[in-house]
C-alpha positions as CSV (number, residue, x, y, z in Angstrom):
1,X,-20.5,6.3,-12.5
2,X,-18.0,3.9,-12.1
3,X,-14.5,3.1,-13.8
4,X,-12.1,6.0,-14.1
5,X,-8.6,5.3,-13.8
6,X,-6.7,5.9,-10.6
7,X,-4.8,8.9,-9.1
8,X,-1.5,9.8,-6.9
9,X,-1.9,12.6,-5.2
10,X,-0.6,15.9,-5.8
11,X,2.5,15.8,-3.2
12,X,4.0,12.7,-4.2
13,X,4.3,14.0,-8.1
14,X,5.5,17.1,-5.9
15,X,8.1,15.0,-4.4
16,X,9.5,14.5,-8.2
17,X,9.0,17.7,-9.3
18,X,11.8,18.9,-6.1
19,X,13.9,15.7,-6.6
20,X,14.1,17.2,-10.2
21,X,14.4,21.1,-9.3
22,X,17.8,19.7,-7.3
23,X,19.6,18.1,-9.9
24,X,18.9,20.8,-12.7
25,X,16.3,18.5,-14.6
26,X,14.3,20.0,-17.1
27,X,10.7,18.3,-17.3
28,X,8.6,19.0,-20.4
29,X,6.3,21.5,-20.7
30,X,3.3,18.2,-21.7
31,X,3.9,16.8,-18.5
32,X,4.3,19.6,-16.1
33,X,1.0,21.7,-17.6
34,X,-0.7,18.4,-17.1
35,X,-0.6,18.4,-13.3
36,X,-3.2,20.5,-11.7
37,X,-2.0,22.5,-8.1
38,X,-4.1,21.0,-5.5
39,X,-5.9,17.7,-7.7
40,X,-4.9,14.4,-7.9
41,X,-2.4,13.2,-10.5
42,X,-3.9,10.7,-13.0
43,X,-2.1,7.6,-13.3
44,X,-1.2,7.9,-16.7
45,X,0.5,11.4,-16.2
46,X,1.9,10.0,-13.2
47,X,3.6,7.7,-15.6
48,X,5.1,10.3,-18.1
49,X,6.3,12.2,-14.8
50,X,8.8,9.1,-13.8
51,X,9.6,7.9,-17.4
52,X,10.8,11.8,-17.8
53,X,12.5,12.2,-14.7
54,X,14.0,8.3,-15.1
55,X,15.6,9.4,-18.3
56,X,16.8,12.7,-17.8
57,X,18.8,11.5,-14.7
58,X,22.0,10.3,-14.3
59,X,21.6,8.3,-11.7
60,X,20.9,4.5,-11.8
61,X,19.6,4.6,-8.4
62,X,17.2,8.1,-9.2
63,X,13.9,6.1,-7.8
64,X,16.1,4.6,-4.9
65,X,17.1,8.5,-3.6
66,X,13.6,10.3,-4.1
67,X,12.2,7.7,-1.5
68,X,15.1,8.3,0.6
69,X,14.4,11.9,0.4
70,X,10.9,11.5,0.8
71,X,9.3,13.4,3.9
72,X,5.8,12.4,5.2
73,X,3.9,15.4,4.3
74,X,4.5,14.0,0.6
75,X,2.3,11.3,1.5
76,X,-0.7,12.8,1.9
77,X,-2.6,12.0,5.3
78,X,-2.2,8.5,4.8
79,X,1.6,9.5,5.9
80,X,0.7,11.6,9.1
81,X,-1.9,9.2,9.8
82,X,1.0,6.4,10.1
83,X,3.4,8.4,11.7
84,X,0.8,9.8,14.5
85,X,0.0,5.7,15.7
86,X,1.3,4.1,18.4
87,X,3.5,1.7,17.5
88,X,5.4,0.5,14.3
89,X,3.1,-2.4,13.6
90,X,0.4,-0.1,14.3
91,X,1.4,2.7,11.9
92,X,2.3,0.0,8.8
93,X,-1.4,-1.7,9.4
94,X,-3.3,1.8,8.8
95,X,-1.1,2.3,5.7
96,X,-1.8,-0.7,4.7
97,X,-6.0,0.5,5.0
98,X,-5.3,3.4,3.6
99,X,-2.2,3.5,1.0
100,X,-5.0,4.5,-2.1
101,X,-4.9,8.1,-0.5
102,X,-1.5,8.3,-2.0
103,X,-1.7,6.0,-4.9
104,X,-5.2,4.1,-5.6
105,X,-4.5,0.9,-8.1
106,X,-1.0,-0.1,-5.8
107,X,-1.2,-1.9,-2.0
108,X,0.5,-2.8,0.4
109,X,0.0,-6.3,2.7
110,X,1.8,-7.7,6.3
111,X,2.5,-11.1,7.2
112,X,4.3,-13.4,9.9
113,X,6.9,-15.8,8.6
114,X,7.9,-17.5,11.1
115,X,10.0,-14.5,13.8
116,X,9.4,-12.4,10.7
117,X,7.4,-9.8,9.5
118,X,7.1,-9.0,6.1
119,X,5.5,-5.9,4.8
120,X,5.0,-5.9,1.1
121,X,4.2,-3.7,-1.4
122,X,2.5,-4.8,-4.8
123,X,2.9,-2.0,-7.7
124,X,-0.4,-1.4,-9.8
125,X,1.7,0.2,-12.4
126,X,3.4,-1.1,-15.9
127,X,5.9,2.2,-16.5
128,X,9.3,2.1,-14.5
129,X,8.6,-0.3,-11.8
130,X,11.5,-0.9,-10.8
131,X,12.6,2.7,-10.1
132,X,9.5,3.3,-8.8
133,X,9.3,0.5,-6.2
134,X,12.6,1.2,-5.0
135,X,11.0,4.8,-4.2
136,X,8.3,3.1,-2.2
137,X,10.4,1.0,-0.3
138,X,13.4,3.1,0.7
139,X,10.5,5.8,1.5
140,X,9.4,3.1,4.0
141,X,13.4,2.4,5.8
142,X,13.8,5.8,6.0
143,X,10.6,7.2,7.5
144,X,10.1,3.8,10.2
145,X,13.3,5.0,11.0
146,X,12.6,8.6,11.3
147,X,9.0,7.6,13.3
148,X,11.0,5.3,15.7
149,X,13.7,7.9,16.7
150,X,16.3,5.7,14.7
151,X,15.6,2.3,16.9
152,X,13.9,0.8,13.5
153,X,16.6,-2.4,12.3
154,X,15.1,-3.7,9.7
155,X,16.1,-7.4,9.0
156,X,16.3,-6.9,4.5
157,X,15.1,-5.6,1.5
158,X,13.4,-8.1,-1.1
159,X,13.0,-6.6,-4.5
160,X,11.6,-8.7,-7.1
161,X,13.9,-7.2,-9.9
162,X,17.9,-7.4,-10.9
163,X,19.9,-4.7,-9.3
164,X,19.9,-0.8,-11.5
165,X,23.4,-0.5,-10.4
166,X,26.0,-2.2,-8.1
167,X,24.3,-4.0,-5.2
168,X,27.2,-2.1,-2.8
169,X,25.7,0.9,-3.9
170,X,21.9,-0.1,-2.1
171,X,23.8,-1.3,1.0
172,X,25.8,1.4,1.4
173,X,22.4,4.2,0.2
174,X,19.8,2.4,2.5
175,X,22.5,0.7,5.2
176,X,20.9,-2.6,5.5
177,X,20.9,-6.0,3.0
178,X,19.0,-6.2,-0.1
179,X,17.9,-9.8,-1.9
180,X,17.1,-9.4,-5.5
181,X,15.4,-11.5,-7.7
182,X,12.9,-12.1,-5.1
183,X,9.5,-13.3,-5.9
184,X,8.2,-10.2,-3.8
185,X,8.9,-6.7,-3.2
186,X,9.5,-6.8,0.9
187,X,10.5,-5.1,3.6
188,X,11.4,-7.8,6.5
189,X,12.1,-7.1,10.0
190,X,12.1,-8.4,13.5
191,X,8.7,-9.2,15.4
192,X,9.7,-6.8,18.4
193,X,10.2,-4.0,16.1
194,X,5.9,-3.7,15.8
195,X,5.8,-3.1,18.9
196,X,8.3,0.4,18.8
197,X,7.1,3.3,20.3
198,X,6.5,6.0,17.3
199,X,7.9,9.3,18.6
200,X,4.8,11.4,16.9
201,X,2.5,9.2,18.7
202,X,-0.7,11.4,19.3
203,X,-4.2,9.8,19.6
204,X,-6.0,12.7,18.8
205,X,-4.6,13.5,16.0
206,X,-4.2,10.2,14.5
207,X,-8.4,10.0,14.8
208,X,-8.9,12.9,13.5
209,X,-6.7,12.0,10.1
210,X,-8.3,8.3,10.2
211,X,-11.6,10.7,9.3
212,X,-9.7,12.7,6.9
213,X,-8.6,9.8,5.7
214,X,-11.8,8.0,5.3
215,X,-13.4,10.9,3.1
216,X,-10.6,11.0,0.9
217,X,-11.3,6.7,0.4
218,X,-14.8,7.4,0.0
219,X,-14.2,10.4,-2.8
220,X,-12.0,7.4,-4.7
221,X,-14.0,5.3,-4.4
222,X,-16.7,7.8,-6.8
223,X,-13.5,7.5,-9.2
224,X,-12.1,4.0,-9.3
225,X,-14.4,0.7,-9.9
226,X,-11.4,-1.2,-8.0
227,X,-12.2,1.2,-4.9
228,X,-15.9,0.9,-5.0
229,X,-16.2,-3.1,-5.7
230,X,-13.7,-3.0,-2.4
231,X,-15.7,-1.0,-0.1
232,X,-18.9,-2.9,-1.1
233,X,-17.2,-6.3,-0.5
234,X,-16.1,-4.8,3.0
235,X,-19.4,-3.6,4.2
236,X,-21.4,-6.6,2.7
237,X,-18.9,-9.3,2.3
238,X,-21.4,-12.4,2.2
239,X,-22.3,-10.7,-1.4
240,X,-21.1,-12.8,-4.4
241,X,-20.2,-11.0,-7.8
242,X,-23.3,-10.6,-9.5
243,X,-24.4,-9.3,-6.0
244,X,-21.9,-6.5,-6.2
245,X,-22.1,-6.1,-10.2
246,X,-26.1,-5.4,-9.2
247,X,-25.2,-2.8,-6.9
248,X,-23.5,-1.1,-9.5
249,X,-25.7,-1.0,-12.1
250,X,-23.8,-3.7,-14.4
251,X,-23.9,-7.3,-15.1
252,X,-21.2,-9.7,-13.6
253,X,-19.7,-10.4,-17.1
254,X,-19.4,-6.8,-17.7
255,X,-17.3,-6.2,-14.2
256,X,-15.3,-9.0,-14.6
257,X,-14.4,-6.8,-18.1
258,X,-13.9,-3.3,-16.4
259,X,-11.7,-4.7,-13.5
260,X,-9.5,-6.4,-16.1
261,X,-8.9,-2.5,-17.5
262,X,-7.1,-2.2,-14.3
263,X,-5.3,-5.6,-14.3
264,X,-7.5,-6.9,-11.1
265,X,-10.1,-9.4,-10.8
266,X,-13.5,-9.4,-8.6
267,X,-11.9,-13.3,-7.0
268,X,-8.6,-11.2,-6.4
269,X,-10.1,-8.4,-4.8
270,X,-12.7,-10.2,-2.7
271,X,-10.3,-12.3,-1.4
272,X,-8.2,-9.5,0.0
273,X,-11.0,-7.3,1.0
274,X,-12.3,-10.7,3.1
275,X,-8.6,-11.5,4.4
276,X,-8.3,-7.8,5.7
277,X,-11.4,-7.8,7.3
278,X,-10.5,-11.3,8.8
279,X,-7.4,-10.1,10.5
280,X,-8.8,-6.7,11.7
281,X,-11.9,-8.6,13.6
282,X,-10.0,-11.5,14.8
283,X,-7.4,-8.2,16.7
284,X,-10.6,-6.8,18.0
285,X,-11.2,-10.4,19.6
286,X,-14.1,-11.3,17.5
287,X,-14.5,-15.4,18.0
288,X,-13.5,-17.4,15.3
289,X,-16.9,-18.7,14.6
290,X,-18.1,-14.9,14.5
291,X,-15.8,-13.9,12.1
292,X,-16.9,-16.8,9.9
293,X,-20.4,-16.1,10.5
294,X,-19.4,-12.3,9.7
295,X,-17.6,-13.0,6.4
296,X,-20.5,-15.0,4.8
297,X,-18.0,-18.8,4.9
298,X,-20.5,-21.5,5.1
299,X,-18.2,-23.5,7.5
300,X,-16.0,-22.3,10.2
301,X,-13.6,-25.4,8.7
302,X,-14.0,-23.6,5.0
303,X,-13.1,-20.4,6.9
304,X,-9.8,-21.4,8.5
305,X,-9.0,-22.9,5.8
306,X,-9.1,-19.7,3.6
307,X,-7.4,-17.6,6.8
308,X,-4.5,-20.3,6.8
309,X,-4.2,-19.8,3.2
310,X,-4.2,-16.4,3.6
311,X,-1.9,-16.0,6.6
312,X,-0.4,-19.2,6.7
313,X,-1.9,-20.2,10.7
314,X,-5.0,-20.8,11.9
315,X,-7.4,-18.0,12.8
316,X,-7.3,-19.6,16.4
317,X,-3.8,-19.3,16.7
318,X,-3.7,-15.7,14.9
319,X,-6.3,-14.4,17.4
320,X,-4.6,-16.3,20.7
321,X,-1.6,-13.9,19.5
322,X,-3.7,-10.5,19.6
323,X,-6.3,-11.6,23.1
């Protein structure tokens, strides 16, 4: 069965339900009998759970102090999971793998611009974005700060909407620079910073949640087409789309029609799955030419191509970073 539409999970609606318990907000009976102790959240209630607690508050900035208030247990495993790696860069890689345990349908990405590292996140939601994604991201300055014993500086904040209040007011809240109007919604920092220590660090504990991890994924991915088209273009990633569309029981037409139910496209997500799978091989020290061979290119030239479209390098020169 294929197609349902996505899910949070439980303790991030949880975190909302606190933020709201603090200032004396009243949600609505609808909403609140609608989440389920222990069970996912649906999207759509998900929504009606921000809209509510947007209104009711009086603060511009509402979405902006629940991720500052945020504490890693709110984010599922996928939080301890990052908090348990070695490093920074490290930690923000896994969540990058595994940000649908807390929210299938949104994603995150990392990039090198130039000294620069950019970790993005790109909403899969049409209700409050704004307050929403300024949730996510001051969740993500305050807990690489928390993780890294306070030695996280992060370079800026680029949000890809107008400021919700004065832009003093962010600086002085999250204590760092914030662009708006940005094409992007980014969190920038420093190169070295990837390489902090995280104080949690605990290999055996961070393999043991990978696993945990890894059921929850494969449970979504019973649940969201989105997950399931990923996965299979992962684990067979020389298959085209009537390839997959076979695989699950439909015709290519008709998947190209499902995935546009959840704003996505089978080119959109194969192209991530294969750039994903392109940078995690080439850091294992897979060659070049295997990687290509691996991700089903043709042509090693049509595969650098794609990786310095993708990453803005040359795989060679990404890999001679990593080996």
């Amino acid at each position: 069965m294929i197609g349902s539409s996505p899910t949070v999970t439980h303790l991030y609606a949880r975190a909302i339900l606190q933020a709201a318990e603090r200032q004396g907000i009243a949600l609505s009976d609808a909403v609140i009998e609608q989440l389920v102790p222990g069970e996912r959240v649906p999207l759509m209630v998900q929504d009606q759970l921000w809209d509510e607690y947007c209104r009711a508050s009086k603060d511009p900035l509402a979405g902006l102090e629940i991720g500052l208030g945020l504490q890693v247990g709110h984010l599922d495993s996928a939080g301890m999971l990052l908090v348990s790696c070695d490093t920074l860069r490290e930690g923000l890689e896994t969540l990058v793998d595994y940000a649908p345990v807390v929210g299938d349908g949104s994603e995150f990405s990392l990039s090198e611009e130039g000294a620069l590292v950019s970790f993005c996140y790109h909403p899969g939601y049409r209700v409050r974005v704004a307050e929403r994604v300024e949730a996510v991201m001051a969740s993500l300055v305050r807990l690489a700060g928390w993780a890294t014993g306070g030695a996280f500086r992060p370079e800026k904040l680029l949000l890809g909407h107008e400021p919700l209040a004065e832009p003093a007011q962010y600086r002085e809240r999250l204590g760092m620079s914030v662009v708006f109007g940005s094409d992007r919604h980014c969190l920038q920092f420093r190169r070295d910073q990837g390489a902090l220590p995280l104080i949690q660090a605990n290999s055996a504990l961070r393999d043991h949640l990978r696993q945990l991890a890894d059921e929850t994924l494969a449970a979504l991915g019973q649940q969201s087409l989105s997950g399931q088209v990923a996965y299979l273009v992962r684990t067979n990633p020389a298959w085209g789309k009537e390839r997959v569309a076979s695989e699950l029981a439909v015709s290519g037409r008709h998947l190209n029609r499902l995935l546009a139910d959840e704003g996505l496209s089978f080119k959109v997500l194969r192209e991530r799955e294969l750039h994903r799978l392109a940078v995690d091989l080439l850091q294992a020290g897979q060659t070049v030419t295997a990687v290509s061979e691996r991700l089903g290119f043709s042509e090693e030239a049509a595969f650098a191509r794609a990786f310095r479209r993708w990453e803005g390098i040359t795989p060679s020169r990404f890999r001679a970073g990593f080996c």
